[in-house]
N, C-alpha and C positions, 0 to 999 in steps of 0.2 A: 727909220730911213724911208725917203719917198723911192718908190718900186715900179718899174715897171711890167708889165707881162704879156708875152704874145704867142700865142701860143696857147689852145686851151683846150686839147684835147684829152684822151684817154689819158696822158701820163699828164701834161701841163695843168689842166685845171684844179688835181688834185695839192699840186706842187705850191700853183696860186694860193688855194684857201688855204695851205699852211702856214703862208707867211701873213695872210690876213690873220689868223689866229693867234700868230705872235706879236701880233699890235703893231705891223708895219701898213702904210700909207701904201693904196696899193692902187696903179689904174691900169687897164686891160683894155685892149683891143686884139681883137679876131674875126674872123670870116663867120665863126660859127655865132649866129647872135644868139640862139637859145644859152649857148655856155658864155658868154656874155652877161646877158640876165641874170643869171645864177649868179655870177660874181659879184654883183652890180645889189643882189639882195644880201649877198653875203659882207658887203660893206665896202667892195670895189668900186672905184670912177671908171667911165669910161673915158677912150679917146677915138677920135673919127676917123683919126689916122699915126702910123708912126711915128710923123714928125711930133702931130701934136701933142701924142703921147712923152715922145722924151723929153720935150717943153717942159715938163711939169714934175719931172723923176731926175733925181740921183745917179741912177743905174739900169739899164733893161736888161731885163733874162728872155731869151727865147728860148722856146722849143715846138721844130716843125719839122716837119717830115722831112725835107732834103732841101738841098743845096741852095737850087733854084729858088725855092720858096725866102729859105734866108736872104738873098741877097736880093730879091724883089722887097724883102720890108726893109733893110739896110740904107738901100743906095736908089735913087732917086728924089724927086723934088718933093713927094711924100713920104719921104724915108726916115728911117732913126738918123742915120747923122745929118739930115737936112734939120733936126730939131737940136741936135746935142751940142751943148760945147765942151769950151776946155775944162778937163777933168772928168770928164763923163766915162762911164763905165758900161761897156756889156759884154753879159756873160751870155756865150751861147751853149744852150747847155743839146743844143741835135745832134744826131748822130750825122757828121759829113766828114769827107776828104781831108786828109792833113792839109793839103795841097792848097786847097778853097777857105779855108780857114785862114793861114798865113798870107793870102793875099788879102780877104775879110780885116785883117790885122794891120794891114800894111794902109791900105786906105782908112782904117779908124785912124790912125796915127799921123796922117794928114791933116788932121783935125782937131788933135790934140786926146783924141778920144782912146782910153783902155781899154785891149780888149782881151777876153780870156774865152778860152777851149771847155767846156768842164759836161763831156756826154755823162751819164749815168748807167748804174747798173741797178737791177732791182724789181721792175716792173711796173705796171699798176699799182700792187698790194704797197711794195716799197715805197711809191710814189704817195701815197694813201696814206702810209703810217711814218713817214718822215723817215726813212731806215735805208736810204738809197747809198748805194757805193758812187761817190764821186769821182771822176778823174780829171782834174784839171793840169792845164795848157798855159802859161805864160809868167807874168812878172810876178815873184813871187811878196813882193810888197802889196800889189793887186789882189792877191790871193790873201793875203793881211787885212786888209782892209773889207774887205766881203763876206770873211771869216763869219762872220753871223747869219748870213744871210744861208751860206751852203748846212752850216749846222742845223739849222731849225730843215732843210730838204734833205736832210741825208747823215747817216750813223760812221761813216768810214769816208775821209775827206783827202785822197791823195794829190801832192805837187807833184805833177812827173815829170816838167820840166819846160822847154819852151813852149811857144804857143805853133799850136798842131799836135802836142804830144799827146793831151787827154785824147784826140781822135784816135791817133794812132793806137793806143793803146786799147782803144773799144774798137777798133777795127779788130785787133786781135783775138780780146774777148767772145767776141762774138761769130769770129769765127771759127771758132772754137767749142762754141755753143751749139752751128750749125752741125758740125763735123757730129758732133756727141749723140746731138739728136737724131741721127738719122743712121748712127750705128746702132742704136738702142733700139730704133724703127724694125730693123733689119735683122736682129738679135733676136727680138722679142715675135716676130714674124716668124722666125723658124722654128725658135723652142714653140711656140705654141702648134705650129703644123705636124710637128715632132709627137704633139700629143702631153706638151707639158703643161703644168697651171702655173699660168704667167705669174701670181702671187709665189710658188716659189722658185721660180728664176728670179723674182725680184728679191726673195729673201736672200738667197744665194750670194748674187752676185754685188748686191749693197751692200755687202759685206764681204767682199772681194776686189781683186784687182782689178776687174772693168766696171766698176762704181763711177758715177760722175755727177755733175746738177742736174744733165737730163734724164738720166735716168732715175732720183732718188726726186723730184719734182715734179717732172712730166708726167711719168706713166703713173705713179699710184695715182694724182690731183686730174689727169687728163685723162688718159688714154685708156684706165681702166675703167674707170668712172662712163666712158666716150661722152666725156664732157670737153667740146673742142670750143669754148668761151674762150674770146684771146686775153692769153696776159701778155703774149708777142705773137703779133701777126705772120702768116706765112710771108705777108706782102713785104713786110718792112725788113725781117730776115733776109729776103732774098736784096732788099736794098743794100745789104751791109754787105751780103756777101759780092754784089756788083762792085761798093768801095772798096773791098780787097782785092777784087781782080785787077781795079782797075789802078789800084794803087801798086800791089806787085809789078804791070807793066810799067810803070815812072819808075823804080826802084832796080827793077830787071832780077826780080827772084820767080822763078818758075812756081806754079800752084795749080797743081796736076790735080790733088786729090779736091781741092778748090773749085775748082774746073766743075768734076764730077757729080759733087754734093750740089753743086748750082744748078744743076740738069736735073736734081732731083724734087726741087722745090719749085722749080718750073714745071714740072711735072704736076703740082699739086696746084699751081697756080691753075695750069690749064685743063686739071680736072674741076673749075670754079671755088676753091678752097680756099682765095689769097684773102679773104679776112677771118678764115680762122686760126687758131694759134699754129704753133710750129709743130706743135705732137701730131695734128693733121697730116704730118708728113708719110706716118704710117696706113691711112686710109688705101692708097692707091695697092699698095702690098697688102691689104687685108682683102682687098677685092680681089687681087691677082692670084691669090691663095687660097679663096675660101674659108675664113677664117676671120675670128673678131677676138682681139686681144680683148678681152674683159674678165674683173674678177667682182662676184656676186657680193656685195655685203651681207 
């Protein structure tokens, strides 16, 4: 299948050379031109621009940071549907707004153009080893037909229903992943002031009922190590958690604890921290305390 790809960062690039791997036609455009080049030796074409890139592809996947960015390479006179026609396909696989999606959808469909929701779970490493949790958004004959394309990016491929839904449902995720991390933060901050070894409150409670991915992921790979290399940035966390707030006020569900945990990671933003992972969240309470969560190998 001829492919498109825009998008070629930290999670996208890797996503890219997967499908080059699986013997798909592949051409890329991005801002970043060194990750351009790579692709480009990895057996990628380039294109100058969106349009001209969907010119020349079956189907475009993006993935970029937010919202804005999507609909800047979308819609305009150098845009994917200024290139696309009828039958054309894209997957947007960023993390955005149910809301921005469905109108994203609404104008593909002016055009005759498919479009589907499908954010990811997993990370870099997931992104890396083809193993990503998908969640996609829309017609599920479209989801039929792509069906190859999300296998070779990802191990666990859910239909959740219309298009917006895969956001929704990573809005959730991930808010939920904020929530986790930053109880774990605040957890592991006391037992250790307490005079405990973080190793076994970890043993403990991994094997208990406040067990969670942040804490059986983060602290031993992150926080104990004080290896704060992002697999998810504090920056893009607090993005998601802005799509939930901002998505609860269209909805009219109150998100009090929401609220809180977003004051928390602005916290860390503004101790200069926003590009390292989310386990960083604990820095600003290991200073406030005196204290450094770490366990010696």
């Amino acid at each position: 299948m001829k492919v498109g790809f825009i998008g070629l960062g930290a999670m996208g690039k890797p996503m890219a050379l997967n499908l080059l791997k699986a013997g798909h036609l592949l051409v890329v455009n991005d801002v970043n031109a060194k990750a351009v080049e790579e692709l480009i030796l990895a057996g990628a074409k380039k294109a100058e621009s969106p349009k001209l890139l969907a010119e020349q592809v079956e189907v475009v996947i993006t993935m970029l940071p937010n919202g804005g960015i999507v609909e800047q390479v979308l819609l305009g006179e150098q845009g994917v549907l200024a290139g696309a026609g009828d039958g054309f396909g894209i997957i947007d696989m960023s993390s955005v707004a149910p809301g921005f999606t469905q109108k994203m959808a609404r104008l593909a469909a002016q055009t005759g153009v498919c479009y589907l929701d499908a954010p990811v779970s997993g990370g870099v490493k997931g992104a890396a080893e083809g193993t990503l949790t998908i969640m996609v958004g829309g017609d599920e004959q479209a989801l039929a037909r792509y069906q190859g394309l999300f296998q070779i990016l990802g191990k666990k491929i859910h239909h959740i229903g219309a298009v917006g839904a895969g956001d929704a449902v990573k809005i959730v995720n991930n808010l939920m992943l904020a929530i986790n991390m930053a109880g774990a933060a605040e957890a592991f901050a006391l037992g250790t002031k307490m005079g405990l070894d973080p190793q076994v409150i970890f043993d403990i409670v991994s094997a208990s009922s406040g067990n969670s991915y942040a804490l059986s992921a983060k602290m031993p790979n992150f926080v104990f190590k004080g290896n704060f290399t992002p697999g998810f940035t504090v920056d893009l966390q607090y993005k998601d958690l802005e799509l939930a707030v901002q998505t609860a006020k269209d909805v009219q569900v109150p998100m009090l604890l929401t609220n809180v945990v977003q004051q928390l990671y602005e916290q860390v933003r503004a101790a200069g921290l926003g590009k390292e992972d989310i386990s960083a969240i604990i820095k600003p309470l290991e200073t406030l305390c005196d204290i450094q969560v770490r366990v010696k190998n």
